[in-house]
LOMARDO-631325 format. One record per atom (N, C-alpha, C): x, y, z. Coordinates in steps of 0.05 Angstrom, whole numbers, plus 5000, padded with zeros to 4 digits. Layout:
LOMARDO-631325
XYZ...
end
This chain:
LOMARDO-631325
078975320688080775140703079474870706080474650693079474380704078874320727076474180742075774030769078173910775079373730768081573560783083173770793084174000772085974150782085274420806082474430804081774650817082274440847081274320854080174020874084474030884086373980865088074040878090174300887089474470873088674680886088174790915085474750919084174820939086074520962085574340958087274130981090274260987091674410964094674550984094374730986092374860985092375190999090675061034089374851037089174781058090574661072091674471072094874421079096674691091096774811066098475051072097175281098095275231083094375501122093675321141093975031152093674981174096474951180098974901159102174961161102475201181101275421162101775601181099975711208097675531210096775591233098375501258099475281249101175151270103475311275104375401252107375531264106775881280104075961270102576141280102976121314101175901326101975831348103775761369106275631346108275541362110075761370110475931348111776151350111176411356108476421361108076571380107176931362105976901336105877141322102677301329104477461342101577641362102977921351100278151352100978331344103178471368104678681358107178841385105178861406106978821419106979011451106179251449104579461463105979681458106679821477107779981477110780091489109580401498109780451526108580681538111380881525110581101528112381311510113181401536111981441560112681511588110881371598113181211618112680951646110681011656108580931667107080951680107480911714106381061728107881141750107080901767108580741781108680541788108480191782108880191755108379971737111779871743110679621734113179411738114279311715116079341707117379151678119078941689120178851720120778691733119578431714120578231725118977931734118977881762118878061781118077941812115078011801114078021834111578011837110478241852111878501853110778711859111578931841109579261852109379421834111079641854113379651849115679851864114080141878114880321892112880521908115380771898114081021899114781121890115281431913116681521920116881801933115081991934113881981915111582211909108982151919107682291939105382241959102582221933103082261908100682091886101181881884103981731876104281501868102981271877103081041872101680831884103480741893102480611926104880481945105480241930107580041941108279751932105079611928105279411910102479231910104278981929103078871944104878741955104378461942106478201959107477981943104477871929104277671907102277511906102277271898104477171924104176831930102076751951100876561938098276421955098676391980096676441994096476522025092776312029093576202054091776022063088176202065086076062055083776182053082376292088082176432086080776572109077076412109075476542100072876362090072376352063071176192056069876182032066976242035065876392024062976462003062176381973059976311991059476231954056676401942056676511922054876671910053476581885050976521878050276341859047876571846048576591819045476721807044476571783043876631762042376361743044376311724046476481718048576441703051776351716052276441735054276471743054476291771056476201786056876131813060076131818059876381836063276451849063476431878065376351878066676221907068576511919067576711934069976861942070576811972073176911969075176801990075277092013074277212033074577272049077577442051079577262048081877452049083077532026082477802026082577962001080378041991077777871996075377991972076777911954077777601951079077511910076977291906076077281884074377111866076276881872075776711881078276471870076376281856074176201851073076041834070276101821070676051803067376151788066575941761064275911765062675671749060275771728060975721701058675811685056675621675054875621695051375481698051575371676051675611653049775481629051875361604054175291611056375211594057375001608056474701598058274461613059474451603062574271622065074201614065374021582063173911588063273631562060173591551059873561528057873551513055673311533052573471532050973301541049473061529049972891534048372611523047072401536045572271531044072151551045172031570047271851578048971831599049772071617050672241610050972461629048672721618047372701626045572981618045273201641048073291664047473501667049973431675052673441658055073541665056073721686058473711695059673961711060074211688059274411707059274641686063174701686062874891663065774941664067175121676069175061691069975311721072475441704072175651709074375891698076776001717075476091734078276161757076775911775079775871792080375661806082875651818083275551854084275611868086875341865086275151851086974921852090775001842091974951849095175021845095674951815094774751806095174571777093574781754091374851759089775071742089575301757091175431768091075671789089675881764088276021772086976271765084476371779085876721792085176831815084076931802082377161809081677471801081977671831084777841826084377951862083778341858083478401874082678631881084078771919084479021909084479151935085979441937086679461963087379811961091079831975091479981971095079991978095380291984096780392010097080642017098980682027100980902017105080972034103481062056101781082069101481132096100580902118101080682110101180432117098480272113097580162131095380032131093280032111092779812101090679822080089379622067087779512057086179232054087579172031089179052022089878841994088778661995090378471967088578211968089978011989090778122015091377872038090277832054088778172060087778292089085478082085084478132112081977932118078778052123077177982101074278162109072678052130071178142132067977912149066077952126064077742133061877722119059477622141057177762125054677722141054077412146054477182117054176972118056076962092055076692096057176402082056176432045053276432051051576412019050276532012050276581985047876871974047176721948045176701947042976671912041876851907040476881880037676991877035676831877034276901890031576791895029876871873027276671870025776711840024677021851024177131814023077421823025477601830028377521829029777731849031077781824032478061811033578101793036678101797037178351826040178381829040778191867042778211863043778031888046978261894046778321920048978441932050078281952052878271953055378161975057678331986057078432019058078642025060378492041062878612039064478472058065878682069066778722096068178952107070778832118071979142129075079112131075479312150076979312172077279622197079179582199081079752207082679772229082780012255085079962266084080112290084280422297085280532267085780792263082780902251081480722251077980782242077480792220079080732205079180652171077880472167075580382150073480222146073380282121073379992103072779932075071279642068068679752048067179592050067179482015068479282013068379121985065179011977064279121959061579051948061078831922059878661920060278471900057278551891056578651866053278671856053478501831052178241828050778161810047778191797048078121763045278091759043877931745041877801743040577571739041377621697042377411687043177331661045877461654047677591675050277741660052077721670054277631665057077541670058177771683058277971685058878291697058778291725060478281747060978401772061278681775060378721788061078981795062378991820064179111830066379131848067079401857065379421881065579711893067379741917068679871920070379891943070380221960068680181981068680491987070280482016071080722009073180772035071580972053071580912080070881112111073081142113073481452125075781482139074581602163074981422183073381512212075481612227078081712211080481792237079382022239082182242249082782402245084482602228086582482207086982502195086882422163087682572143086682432107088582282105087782102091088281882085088281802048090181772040090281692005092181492000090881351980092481121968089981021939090880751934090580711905088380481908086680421888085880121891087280081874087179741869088179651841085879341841086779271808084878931809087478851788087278531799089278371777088078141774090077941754088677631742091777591745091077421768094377211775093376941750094176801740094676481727096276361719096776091729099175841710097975811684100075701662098875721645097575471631095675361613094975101616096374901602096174721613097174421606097374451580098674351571099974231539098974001533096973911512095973621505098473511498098673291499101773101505101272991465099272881467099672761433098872921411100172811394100273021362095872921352095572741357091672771358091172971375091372971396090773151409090973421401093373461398094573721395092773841370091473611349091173641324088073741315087673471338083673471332083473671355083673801382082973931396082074221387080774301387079474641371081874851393081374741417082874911446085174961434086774741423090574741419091074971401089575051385089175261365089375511374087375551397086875901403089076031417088776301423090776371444089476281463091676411472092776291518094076621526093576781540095376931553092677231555094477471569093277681571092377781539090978011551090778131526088778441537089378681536088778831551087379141513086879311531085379461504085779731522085879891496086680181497085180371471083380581478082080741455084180741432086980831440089780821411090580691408090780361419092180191402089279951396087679971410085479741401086979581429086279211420086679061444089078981424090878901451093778821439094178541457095178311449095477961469097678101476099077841482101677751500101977441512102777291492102677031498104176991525104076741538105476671568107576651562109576571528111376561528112776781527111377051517112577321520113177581544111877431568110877571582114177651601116577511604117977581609119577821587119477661564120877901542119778171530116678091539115178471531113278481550114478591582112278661594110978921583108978961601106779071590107879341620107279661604107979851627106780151619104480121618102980301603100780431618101180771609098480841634095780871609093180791609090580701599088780821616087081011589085481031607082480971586080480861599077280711584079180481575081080361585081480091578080979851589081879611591080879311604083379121611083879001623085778751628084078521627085678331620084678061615085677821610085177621612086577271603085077191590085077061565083976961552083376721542082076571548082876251521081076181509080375951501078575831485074975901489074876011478070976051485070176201505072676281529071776471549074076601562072876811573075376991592075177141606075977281623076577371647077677611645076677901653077278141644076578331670078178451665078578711691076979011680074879101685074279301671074979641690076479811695077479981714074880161696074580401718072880651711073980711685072080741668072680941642074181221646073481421664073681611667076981641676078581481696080981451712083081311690085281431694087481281677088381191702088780881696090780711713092780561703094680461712097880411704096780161700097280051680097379731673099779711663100379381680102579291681103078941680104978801670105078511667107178401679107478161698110578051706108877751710112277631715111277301709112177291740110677191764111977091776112776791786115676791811117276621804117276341775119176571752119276431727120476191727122876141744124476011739123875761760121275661766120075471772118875271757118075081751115675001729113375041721113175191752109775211739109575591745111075721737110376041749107876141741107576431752104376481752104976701731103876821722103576961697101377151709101177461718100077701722099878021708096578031711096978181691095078481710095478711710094378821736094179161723091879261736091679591725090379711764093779951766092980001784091280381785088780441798087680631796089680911807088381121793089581331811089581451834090681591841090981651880087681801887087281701914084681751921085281861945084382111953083782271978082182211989081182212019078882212036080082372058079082572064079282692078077482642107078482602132076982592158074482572159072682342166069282372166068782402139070182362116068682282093069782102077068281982054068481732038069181662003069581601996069581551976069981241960068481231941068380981925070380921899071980721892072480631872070880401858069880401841068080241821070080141797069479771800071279701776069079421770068979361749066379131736069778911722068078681734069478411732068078211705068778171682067577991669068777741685066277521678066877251672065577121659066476981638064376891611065476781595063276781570063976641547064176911526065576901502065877081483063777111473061277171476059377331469059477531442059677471419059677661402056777821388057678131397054578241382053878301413055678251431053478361462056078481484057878451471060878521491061278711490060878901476061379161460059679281470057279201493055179381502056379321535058879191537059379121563061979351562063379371549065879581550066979601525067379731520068679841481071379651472070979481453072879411445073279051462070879041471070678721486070078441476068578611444067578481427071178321414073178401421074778391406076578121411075678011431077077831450075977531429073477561417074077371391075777371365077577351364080277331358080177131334080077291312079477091287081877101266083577361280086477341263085777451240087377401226086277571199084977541177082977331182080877301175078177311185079277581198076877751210074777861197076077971170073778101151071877961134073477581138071577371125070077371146070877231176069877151196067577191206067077501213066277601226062677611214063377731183059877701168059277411160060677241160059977041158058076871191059976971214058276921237056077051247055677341235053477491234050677321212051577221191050177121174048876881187050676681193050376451203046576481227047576741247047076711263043876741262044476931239041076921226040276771216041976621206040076341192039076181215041076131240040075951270037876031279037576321270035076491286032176341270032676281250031176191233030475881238032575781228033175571233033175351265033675501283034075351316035975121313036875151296040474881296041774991280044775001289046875081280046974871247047474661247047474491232046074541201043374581209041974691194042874901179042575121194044875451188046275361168048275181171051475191149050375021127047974911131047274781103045975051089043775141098042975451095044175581084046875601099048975801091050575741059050575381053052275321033049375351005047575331014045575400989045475700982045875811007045076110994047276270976050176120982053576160975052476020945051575760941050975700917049375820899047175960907046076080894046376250882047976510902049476600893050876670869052776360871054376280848053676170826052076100831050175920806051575860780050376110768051376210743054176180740055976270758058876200755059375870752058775810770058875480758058175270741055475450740053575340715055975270693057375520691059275540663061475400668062275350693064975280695063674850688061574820697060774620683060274540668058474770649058874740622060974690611062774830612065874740601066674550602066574390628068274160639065974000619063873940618062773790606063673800574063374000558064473960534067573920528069374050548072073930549072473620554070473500560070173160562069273120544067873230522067073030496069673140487071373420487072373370470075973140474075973050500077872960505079372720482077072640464078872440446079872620422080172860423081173010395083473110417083273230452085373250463087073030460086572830455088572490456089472490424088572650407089772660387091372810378091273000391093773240389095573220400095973050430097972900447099672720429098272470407099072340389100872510365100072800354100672850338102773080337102873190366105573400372107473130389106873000404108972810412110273030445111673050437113673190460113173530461112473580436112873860439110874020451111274120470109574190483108074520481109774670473108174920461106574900434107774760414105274690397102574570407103274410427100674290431098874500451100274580466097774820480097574950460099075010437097675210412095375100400096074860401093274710382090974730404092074630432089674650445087774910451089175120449088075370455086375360435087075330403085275390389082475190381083374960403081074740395078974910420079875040439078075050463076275310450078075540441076675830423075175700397075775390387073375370371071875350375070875020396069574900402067775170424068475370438067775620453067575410488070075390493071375240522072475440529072275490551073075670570075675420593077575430593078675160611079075290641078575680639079675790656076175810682073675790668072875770685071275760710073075510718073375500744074575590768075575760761077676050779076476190794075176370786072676490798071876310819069776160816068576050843069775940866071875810860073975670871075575990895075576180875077376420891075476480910072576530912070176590926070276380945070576150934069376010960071675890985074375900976076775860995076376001013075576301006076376481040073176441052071376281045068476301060069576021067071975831070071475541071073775571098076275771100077675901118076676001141075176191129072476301156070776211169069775981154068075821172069675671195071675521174073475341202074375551217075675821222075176001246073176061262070576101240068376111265067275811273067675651266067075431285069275321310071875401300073075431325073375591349072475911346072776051358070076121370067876051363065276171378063776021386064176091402062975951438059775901426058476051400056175961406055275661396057675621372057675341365059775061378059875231401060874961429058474781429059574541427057474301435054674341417054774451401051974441383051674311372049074161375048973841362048073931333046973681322046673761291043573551292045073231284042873041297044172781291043072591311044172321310046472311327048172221317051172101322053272501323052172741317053172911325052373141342054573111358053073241384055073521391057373451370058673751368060373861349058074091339059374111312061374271307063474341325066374441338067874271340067173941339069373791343069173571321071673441325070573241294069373031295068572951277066572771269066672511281065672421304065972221322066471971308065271871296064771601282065971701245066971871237067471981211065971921187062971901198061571881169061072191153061072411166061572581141063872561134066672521130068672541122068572271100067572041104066571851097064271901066063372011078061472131050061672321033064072571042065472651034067872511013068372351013070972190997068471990975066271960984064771810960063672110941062772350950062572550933065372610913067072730928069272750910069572500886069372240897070172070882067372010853065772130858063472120842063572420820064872580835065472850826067772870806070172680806072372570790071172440767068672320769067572110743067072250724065872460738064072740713066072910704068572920723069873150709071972970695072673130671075273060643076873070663078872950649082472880652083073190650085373300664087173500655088073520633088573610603089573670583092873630590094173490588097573460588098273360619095973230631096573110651097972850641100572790671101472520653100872350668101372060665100471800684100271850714103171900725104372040753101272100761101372410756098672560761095772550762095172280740092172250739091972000769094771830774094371820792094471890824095872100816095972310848093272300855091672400825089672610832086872420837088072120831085371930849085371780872086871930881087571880910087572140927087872320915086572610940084172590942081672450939080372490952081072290980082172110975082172011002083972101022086072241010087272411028086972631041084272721025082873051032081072871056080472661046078572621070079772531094081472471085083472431120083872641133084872791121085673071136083073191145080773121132077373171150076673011167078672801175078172701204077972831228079173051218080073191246079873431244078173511223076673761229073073781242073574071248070274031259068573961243066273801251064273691239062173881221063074111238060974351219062474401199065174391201066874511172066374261151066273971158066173771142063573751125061173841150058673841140057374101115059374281122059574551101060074371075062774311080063974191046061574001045060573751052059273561044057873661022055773811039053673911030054374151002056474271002057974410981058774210959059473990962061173800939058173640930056273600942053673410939051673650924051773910930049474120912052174170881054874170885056274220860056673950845056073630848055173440837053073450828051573560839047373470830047773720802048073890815049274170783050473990769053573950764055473890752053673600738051673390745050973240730046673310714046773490727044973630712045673800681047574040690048674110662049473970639051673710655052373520637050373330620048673230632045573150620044973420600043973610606043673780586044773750566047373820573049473890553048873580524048973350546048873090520046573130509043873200517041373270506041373440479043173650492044173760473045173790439046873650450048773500421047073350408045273090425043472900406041973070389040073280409038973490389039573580363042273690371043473810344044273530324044473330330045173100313043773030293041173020310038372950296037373080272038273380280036473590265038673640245040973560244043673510224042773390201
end
């Protein structure tokens, strides 16, 4: 296959999958719902904001409403990774801060950014995380009731590994429940204990449950925005996991047309977006009813909930019992989620170029290990892909090089069939099987390297570990595009140096030879606005297949003089 043509080629199959990445998004193509075969006993397919109660002394009572209710106290809890703000009424997370992830890339003007906050009480970015217990025998701590706390603030202190936050709850029937918050020094994991006293006289049963109330986020207003942003790309919405179906989304726009009403058990609830998320982990051992409703939709800004309630718990008179449920908050961690709950690893979401994706970010990650810059890595990564290939290209340059000497006997067979065009690919076939031209190739490498050129631009959008990773100089994140566009910039002088070496197309006509000296400047436009690591991949890919492509070609003329001489 000719360079010019391979070169346009590869530019509309790129075009074409960011076509459909967009309509991917707009329209909303997430795998099904899936569909409980039998209701789960107290789940809601509603859009209000509660989970209906049921006659049967197992069921779980109503969850009651969950419109915002004024803060009782705030706590704040800080360990070396994490800093959450909980709210007293309810025992709900309403804000949490990840230390080691700032909002905006650090550079000498700002060198210690605001970190980036995940849940948040703020009405405009509302996202809760609540918890609590519900009982048909009335009284019971949800996320309204009001705890106490010993104090206001808890850290770890140097030397201290775990940090506990006890908050209690009574009433006057002697029912005592004590919400436990256990952190630990480097891990996004809460743990969330809730044990129940029953100091009456009578047993006492009902349910806990945990949910993730959120609005959904802002819409970038401009088509740059919408375009260069890595964020505008990913999902937005729940996305919950089950041993038989794996993890299944549910965009915010679906959440009225396929709630979610399914009983799970070793599964997870969760919200998801760009680089981090927020996940409900219930006991492995307990099947609990998970369930999804939007509430009040028909507002502008409704809340979108997603909630797994546990099964019925006995305490009988003068004794106790605990429910245990672990709270992520984080970044997508891949290669360490999977040791946090089965199937967590999954919430990096690479679509279906998962089976490129995924060894390609495993690869990567060893080269960083090596390497200590991402930057580095993907140059790493494009030598070792070359190497690789070598040999395949070697040939496909060999060809292209002698298909350029022979281009003035191609200009004479154009002269001597005129119009007819199957004689002349007849003649040409047999000029290429004399001369021993291969025109085909360049097929091969070109097929290898599209889906490693696909996968990268997923894993540089999707993993949090190449957020803000500088490279050097003027780039400070190689997830976003190219600030000042000098790789894209040097990019369009490769191509255009890469066009010199390679022959004309065989039966290309005027039209076409000049389409095709102008994609590079159009390829390089459309690399304005990709990430800098995907630009810096190709650079470095088009600059090692030049230095080849005019090495062989030198050969190749060395070649011929040789044979001239000795003629």
């Amino acid at each position: 296959m000719n360079q010019t043509r391979t070169f346009l080629i590869f530019a509309l199959l790129a075009v074409a999958y960011l076509l459909f990445q967009a309509w991917e998004k707009d329209y909303g193509l997430q795998p099904p719902v899936a569909a409980a075969t039998t209701p789960a006993a107290g789940a809601s397919t509603s859009t209000d904001n509660s989970v209906p109660g049921a006659s049967s002394s197992t069921a779980p009572a109503a969850v009651p409403g969950t419109v915002s209710e004024a803060s009782a106290q705030l706590i704040t809890v800080s360990t070396d990774v994490l800093r959450l703000t909980i709210d007293t009424r309810g025992g709900s997370v309403v804000r949490s801060e990840l230390l080691n992830y700032p909002a905006v890339p650090r550079t000498k003007k700002d060198p210690d950014p605001a970190p980036v906050r995940m849940l948040d009480d703020d009405r405009a970015q509302y996202f809760v995380a609540q918890s609590g217990i519900v009982s048909n025998q009335g009284d019971a701590p949800d996320h309204r009731a009001v705890f106490s706390a010993a104090q206001t603030s808890y850290a770890l202190t140097q030397g201290q590994d775990d940090l506990k936050v006890d908050l209690t709850w009574q009433n006057a029937a002697g029912l005592k429940v004590t919400k436990t918050f256990a952190l630990k020094r480097g891990s996004y994991v809460v743990t969330v204990d809730q044990k129940i006293d029953n100091g009456g006289s009578t047993a006492w049963a009902g349910n806990t449950y945990e949910q993730l109330q959120r609005v959904a986020p802002a819409q970038q207003k401009s088509w740059w925005q919408n375009f260069s942003d890595p964020a505008s790309h990913s999902f937005y919405g729940a996305a919950w996991y089950s041993p038989e179906d794996k993890m299944t989304t549910l965009p915010f726009t679906d959440f009225a047309k396929k709630p979610l009403n399914h009983a799970i058990t070793g599964g997870w609830a969760s919200m998801l977006q760009h680089y981090f998320f927020v996940a409900w982990i219930p006991s492995a051992q307990d099947a609990s009813s998970y369930s999804t409703s939007v509430i009040n939709p028909d507002t502008a800004q409704p809340v979108y909930l997603i909630r797994a309630v546990g099964p019925s718990i006995s305490v009988a008179p003068g004794q106790s019992a605990t429910s245990a449920a672990r709270l992520y908050i984080g970044p997508k961690l891949q290669g360490t989620l999977d040791q946090v709950a089965p199937g967590l690893d999954l919430t990096t979401n690479y679509g279906w170029l998962t089976v490129v994706a995924q060894p390609l970010h495993w690869l990567l990650s060893q080269l960083h290990a090596i390497a200590g810059n991402w930057g580095v890595a993907i140059i790493l990564l494009v030598l070792l892909l070359k190497g690789a290939l070598w040999k395949l290209t070697a040939a496909q340059f060999r060809s292209g090089a002698r298909m350029r000497k022979l281009q003035p006997r191609v200009n004479a067979l154009k002269e001597r069939y005129g119009d007819d065009k199957m004689k002349m690919q007849q003649a040409m076939m047999e000029l290429y099987k004399k001369e021993k031209v291969n025109p085909m190739s360049g097929c091969l490498p070109v097929l290898i390297t599209m889906p490693v050129f696909f996968g990268l631009y997923r894993v540089l959008m999707e993993s949090v570990e190449l957020r803000h990773a500088p490279f050097f100089g003027w780039v400070h994140d190689l997830s976003a595009p190219d600030p000042f566009f000098v790789l894209p910039v040097i990019y369009i002088l490769v191509m255009l140096a890469t066009q010199w070496l390679t022959p004309a197309a065989a039966g290309m006509d005027p039209a076409q030879q000049k389409m095709m000296k102008v994609m590079p400047v159009v390829f390089g436009f459309m690399f304005l606005f990709f990430p800098a690591g995907l630009v810096l991949y190709w650079v470095i890919n088009g600059l090692t297949s030049l230095t080849q492509q005019w090495l062989i070609t030198r050969s190749v003329d060395r070649a011929d003089e040789k044979a001239k001489a000795t003629a």
